[in-house]
C-alpha positions as CSV (number, residue, x, y, z in Angstrom):
1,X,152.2,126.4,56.6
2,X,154.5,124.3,58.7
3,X,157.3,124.5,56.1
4,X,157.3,128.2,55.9
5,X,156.7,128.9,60.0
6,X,157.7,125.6,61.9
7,X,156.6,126.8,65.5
8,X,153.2,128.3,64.3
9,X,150.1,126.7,65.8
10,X,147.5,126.0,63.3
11,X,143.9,126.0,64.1
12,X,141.0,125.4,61.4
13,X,137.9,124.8,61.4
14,X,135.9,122.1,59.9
15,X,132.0,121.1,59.6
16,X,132.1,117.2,59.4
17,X,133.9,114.7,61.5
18,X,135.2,113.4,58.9
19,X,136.9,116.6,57.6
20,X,138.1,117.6,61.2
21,X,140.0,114.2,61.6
22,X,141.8,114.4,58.4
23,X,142.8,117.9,59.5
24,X,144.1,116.6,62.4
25,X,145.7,113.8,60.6
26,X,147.4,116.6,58.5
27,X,149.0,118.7,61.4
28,X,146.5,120.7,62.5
29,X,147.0,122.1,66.1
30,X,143.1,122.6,66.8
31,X,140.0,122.2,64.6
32,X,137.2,123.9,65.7
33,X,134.1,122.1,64.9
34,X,131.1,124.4,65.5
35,X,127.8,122.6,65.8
36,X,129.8,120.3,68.0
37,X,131.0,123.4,70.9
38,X,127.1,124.9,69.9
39,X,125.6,121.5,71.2
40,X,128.0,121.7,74.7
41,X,126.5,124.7,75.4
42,X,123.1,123.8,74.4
43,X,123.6,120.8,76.9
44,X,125.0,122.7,79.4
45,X,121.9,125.3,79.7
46,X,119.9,122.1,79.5
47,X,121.6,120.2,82.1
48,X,120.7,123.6,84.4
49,X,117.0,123.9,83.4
50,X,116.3,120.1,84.0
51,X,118.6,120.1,87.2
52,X,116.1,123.6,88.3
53,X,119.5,125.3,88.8
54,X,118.0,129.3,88.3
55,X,120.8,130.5,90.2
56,X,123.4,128.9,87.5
57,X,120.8,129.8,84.7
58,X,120.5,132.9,85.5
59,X,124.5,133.4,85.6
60,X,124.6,131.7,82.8
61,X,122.5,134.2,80.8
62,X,124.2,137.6,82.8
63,X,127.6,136.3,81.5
64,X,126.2,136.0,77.8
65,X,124.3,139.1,77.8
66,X,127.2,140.6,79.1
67,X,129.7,138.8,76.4
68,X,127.1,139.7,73.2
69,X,126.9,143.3,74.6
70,X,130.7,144.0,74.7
71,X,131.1,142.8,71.1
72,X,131.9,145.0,68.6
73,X,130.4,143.5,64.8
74,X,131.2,144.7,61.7
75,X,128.7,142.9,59.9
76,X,125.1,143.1,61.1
């Protein structure tokens, strides 16, 4: 991809560790590992509910609700 566009960014996604650092070793701009972002966010709403932040929890779920509602799928 680099040879035929030089300045384009290249993000990818990967499902190992393993995988994502020999994408990176390759010349990937971003690999996007997802069960590693899922478990951020699983930590973060679990860091709330232990802390007995239900002001940020609560925020939390309003700005997801809001995100899943505005999204248009194609697939269902």
């Amino acid at each position: 991809m680099k040879e035929i566009c030089p300045q384009a960014r290249i993000i990818v996604t990967a499902e190992s560790i393993e995988r994502a650092l020999k994408m990176y070793a390759e010349g990937a701009d971003y690999v996007f590992v997802p069960r590693i972002l899922s478990a951020r966010n699983v930590m973060q709403i679990l860091d709330m509910m232990l802390g007995d932040r239900d002001d940020e929890i609560r925020t939390f779920i309003n700005n997801e609700t809001d995100e899943l509602q505005g999204r248009a799928e194609i697939m269902r």
